[in-house]
C-alpha positions in Angstrom: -6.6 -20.0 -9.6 -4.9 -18.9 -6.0 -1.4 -19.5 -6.8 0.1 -19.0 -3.2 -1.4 -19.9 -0.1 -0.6 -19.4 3.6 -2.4 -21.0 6.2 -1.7 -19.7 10.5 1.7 -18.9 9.3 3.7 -17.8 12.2 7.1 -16.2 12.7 8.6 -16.0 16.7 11.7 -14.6 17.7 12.2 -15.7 21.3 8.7 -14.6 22.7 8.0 -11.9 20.0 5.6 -12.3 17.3 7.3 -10.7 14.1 4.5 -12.7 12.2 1.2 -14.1 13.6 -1.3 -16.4 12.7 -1.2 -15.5 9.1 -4.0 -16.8 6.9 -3.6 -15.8 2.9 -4.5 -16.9 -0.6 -2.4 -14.6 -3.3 -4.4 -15.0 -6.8 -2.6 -16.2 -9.9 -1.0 -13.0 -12.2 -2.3 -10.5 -9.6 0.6 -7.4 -8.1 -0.2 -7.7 -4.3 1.4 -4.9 -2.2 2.2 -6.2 1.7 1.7 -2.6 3.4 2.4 -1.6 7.1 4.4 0.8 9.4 7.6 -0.4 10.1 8.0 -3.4 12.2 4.8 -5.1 11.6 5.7 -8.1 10.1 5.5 -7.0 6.2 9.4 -8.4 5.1 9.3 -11.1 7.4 6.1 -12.6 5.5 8.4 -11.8 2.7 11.4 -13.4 3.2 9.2 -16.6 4.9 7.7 -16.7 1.5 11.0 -16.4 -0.2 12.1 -19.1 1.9 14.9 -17.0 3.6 12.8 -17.0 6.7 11.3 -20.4 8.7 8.3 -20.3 9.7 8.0 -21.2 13.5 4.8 -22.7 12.7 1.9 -22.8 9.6 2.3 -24.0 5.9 3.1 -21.8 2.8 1.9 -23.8 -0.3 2.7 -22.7 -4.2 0.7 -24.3 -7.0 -0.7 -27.2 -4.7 2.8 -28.2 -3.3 4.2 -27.4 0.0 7.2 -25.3 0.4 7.0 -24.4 3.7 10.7 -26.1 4.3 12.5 -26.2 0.7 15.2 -24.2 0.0 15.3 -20.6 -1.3 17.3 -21.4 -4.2 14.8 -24.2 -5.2 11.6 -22.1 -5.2 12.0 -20.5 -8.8 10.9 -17.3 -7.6 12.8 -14.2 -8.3 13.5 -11.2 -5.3 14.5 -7.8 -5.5 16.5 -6.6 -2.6 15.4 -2.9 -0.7 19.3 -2.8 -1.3 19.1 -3.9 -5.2 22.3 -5.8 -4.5 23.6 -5.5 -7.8 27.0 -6.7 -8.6 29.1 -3.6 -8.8 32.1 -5.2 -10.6 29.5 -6.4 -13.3 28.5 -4.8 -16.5 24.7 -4.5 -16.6 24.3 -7.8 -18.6 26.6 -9.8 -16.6 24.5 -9.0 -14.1 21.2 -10.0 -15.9 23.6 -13.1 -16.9 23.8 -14.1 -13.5 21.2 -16.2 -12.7 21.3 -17.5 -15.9 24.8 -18.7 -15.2 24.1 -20.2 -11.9 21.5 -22.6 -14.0 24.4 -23.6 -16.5 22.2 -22.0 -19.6 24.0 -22.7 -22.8 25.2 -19.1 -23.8 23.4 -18.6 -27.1 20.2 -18.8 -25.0 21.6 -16.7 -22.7 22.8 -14.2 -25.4 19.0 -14.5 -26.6 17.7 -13.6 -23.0 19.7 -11.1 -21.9 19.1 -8.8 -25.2 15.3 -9.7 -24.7 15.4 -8.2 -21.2 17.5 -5.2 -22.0 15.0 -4.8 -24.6 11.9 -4.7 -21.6 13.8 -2.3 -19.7 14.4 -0.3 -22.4 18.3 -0.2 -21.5 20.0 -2.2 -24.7 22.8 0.7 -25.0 24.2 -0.1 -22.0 25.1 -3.8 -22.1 28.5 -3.2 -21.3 28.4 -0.1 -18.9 29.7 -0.9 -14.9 26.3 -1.0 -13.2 28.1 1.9 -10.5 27.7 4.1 -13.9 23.4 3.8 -13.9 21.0 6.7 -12.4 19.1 4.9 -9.3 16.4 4.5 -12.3 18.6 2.3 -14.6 20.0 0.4 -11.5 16.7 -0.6 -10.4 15.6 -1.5 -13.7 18.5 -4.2 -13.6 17.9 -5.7 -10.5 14.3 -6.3 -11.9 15.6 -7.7 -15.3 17.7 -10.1 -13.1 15.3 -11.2 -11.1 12.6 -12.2 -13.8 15.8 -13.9 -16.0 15.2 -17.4 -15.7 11.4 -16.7 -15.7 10.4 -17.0 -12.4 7.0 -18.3 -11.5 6.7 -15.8 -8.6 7.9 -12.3 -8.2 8.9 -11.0 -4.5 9.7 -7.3 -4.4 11.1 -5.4 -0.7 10.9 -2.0 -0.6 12.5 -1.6 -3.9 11.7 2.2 -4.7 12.7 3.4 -1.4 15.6 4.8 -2.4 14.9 6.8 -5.0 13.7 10.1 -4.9 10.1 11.7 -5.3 9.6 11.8 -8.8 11.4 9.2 -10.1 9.9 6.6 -7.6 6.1 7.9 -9.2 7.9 7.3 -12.4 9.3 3.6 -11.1 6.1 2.5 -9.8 4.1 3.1 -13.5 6.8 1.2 -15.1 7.2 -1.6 -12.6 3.0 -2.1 -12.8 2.9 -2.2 -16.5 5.9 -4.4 -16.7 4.3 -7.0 -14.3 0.9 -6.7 -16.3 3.0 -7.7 -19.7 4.6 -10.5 -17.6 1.8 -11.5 -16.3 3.9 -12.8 -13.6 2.6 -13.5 -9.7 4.2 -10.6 -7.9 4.1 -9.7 -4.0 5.7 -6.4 -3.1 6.7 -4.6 0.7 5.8 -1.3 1.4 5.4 1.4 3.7 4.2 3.7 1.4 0.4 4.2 0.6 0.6 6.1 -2.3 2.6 3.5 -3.8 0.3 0.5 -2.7 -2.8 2.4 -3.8 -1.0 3.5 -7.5 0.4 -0.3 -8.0 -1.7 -3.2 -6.2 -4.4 -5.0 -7.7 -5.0 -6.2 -3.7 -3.4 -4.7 -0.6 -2.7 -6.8 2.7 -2.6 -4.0 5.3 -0.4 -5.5 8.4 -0.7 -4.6 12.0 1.5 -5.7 14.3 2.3 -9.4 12.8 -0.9 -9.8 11.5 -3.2 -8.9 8.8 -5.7 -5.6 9.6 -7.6 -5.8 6.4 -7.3 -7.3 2.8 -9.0 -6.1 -0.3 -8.7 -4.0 -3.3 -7.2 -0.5 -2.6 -10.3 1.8 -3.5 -12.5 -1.1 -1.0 -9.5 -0.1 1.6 -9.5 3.1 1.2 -13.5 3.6 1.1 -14.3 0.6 3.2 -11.4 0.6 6.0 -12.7 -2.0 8.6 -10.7 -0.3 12.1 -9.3 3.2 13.1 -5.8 1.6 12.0 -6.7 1.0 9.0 -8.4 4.7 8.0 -5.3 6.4 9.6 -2.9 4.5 7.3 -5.0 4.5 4.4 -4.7 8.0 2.7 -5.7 10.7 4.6 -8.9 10.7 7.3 -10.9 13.1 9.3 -11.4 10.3 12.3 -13.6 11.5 15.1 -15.0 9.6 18.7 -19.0 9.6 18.6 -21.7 8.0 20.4 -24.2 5.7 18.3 -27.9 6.1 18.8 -28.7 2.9 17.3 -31.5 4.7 14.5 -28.9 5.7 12.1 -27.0 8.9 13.4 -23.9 9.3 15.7 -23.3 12.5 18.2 -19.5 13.9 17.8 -17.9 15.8 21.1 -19.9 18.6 22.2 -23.4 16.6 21.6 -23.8 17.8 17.6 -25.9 14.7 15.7 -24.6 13.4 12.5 -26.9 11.4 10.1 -25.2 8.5 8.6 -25.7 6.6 5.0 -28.8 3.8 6.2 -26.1 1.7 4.4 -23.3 2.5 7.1 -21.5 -0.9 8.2 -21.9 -0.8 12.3 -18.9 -2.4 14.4 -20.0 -5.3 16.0 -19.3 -3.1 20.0 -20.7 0.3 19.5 -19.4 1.0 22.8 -16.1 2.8 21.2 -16.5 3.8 17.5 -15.3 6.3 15.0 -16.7 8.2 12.5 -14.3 9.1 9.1 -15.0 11.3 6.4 -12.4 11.7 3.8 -11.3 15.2 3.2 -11.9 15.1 0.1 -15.7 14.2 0.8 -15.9 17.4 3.2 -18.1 20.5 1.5 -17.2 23.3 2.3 -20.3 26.1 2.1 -20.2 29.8 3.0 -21.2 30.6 6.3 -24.1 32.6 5.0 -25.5 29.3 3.5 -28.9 27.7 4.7 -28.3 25.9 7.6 -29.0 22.5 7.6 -28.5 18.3 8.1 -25.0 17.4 8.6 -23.4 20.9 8.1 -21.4 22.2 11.3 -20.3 26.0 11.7 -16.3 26.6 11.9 -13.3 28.9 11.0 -10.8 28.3 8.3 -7.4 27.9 10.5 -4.9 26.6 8.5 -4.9 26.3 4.2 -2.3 24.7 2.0 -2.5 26.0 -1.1 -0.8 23.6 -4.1 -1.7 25.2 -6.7 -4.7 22.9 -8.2 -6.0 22.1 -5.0 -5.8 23.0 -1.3 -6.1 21.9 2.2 -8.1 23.7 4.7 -8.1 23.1 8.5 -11.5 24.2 10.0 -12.1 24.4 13.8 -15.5 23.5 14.6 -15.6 24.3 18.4 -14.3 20.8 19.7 -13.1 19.3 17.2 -11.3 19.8 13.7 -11.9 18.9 9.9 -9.7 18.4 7.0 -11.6 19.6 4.1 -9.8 18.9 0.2 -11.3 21.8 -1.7 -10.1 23.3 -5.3 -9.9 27.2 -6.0 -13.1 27.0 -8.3 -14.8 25.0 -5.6 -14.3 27.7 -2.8 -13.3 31.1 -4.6 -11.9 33.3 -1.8 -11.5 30.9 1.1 -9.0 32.7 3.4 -7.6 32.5 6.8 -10.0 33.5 9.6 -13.0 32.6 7.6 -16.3 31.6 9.0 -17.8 28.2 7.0 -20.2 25.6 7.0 -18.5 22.2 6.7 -21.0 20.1 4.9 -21.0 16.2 6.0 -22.8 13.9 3.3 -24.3 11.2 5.0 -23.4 8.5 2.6 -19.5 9.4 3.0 -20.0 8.6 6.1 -18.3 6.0 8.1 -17.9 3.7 11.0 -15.1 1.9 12.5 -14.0 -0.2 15.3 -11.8 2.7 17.8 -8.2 1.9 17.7 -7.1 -0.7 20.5 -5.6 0.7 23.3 -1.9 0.2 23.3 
């Protein structure tokens, strides 16, 4: 059952697109991450769907009914702020309360909820603490708790995490997912952040410049990206110009021919295409290996070594290549080093050349 729908919704301020011709369905119980660089249109859809925005133009509908001009406060969906905006002179259940309140609740059903919550977010000790006493963790934790109080039927999270720092945002995004999979709940979060899309969404809607670049499910993205956009946004990407010959093979700078999967998706102009292998799908093979299809003589020029894995740069007279390689993979590999940078054919791709700006 598609639970949201948005039909050639468009947002204008002045002559500026913010949002464009927007056409989505947002499936019942799904977690659906609005990704995009900054300024292309992700909050706007957001707060248009939230009803804090007016669409210049287009219909939202919700469960069959339109909602394209009602009220934010008569939606019944619950939002978490980038900002949390969190009562600071509240204790942490006053601030669950809140909503609560604003629907006149009786209070023993409000007692019953608010202890339910603090129970889901595991924070029942610290009913009465001042919210300014909560690690960003706890705060955040709150502001979700208050949002889902009076059971909303749709969830609507902007850039929540974004203040947190490294670890305990990887922390907040596993608790977050398997707190909106208990739920069950309909939830549409903003992000910037492709790590956090790829860790959280059960669909991503990648945006590009008011309007939607690509929509699927983030392995399909991230395997499948439809444009150069998309590839260079999606997780990391070695993206390089070639020339199509039309019989299953491409020729990067400098004239080299690289067989493709027989599988390979061709844009519909082959005049200006891409080919992008993932780093991870790069093999790198001593240079003292058989020569062969696909495999391309270079030098090791850069390596970043994590620990478990690393990142090695290789300079293949032209053109470079990311290659993601582990210690036991490629014992030895050093600075200076002549390899062969093997290119499977089934990994692979090709996409439609970024517009010109």
């Amino acid at each position: 059952m598609t639970h949201l729908t948005l039909q050639a919704v468009t947002r204008r301020f002045g002559a500026a697109y913010a949002v464009d011709s927007v056409d989505l369905s947002v499936p019942d119980g799904k977690l659906v991450c609005f990704l995009g660089p900054s300024g292309c249109g992700k909050t706007t859809l957001l707060r248009m769907i939230a009803g804090l925005e007016t669409p210049t133009s287009g219909s939202i509908e919700f469960a069959g009914r339109d909602i394209t001009r009602v009220p934010a406060n008569q939606r019944d969906f619950g939002m978490v702020f980038q900002s949390l905006a969190l009562f600071p002179h509240m204790s942490v259940a006053q601030n669950v309360a809140y909503p609560l309140k604003l629907r006149k609740t009786p209070k023993p059903e409000q007692a019953r909820r608010i202890a339910e919550l603090l129970e889901l977010i595991q924070l029942p000790h610290m009913a009465n603490r001042p919210v300014t006493q909560l690690s960003g963790g706890q705060r955040q934790r709150v502001a979700i708790a208050r949002a889902i109080a009076s059971q909303p039927k749709l969830l609507l999270l902007d850039e929540p995490l974004s203040a947190l720092d490294a670890k305990l945002r990887e922390a907040m995004q596993v608790e977050i997912r398997l707190l909106q999979q208990r739920l069950g709940i309909t939830t549409i979060m903003v992000t910037h952040d492709q790590r956090e899309a790829m860790t959280m969404a059960d669909e991503i809607v990648v945006m590009e410049k008011g309007r939607i670049a690509q929509v699927g499910k983030p392995l399909d993205i991230y395997r499948d990206p439809v444009s150069e956009f998309v590839a260079d946004f999606i997780g990391l990407g070695n993206i390089l110009p070639v020339t199509y010959d039309g019989a299953g093979a491409v020729s990067l700078p400098g004239g080299v021919r690289i067989a493709v999967s027989q599988a390979a998706r061709v844009p519909e102009s082959t005049s200006d295409i891409r080919l992008l292998i993932r780093p991870e799908d790069v093999c790198v093979k001593s240079a003292t290996a058989a020569a062969g299809p696909n495999r391309l003589a270079g030098t090791v020029t850069f390596i970043r070594d994590v620990g478990a894995s690393l990142e090695a740069t290789i300079d293949c007279a032209g053109f470079t290549l990311t290659a993601a390689t582990t210690p036991r993979e490629t014992p030895g590999l050093a600075l200076g080093m002549p390899v062969l940078a093997e290119l499977p054919p089934h990994a692979c791709k090709l996409i439609a050349a970024r517009a010109v700006q």
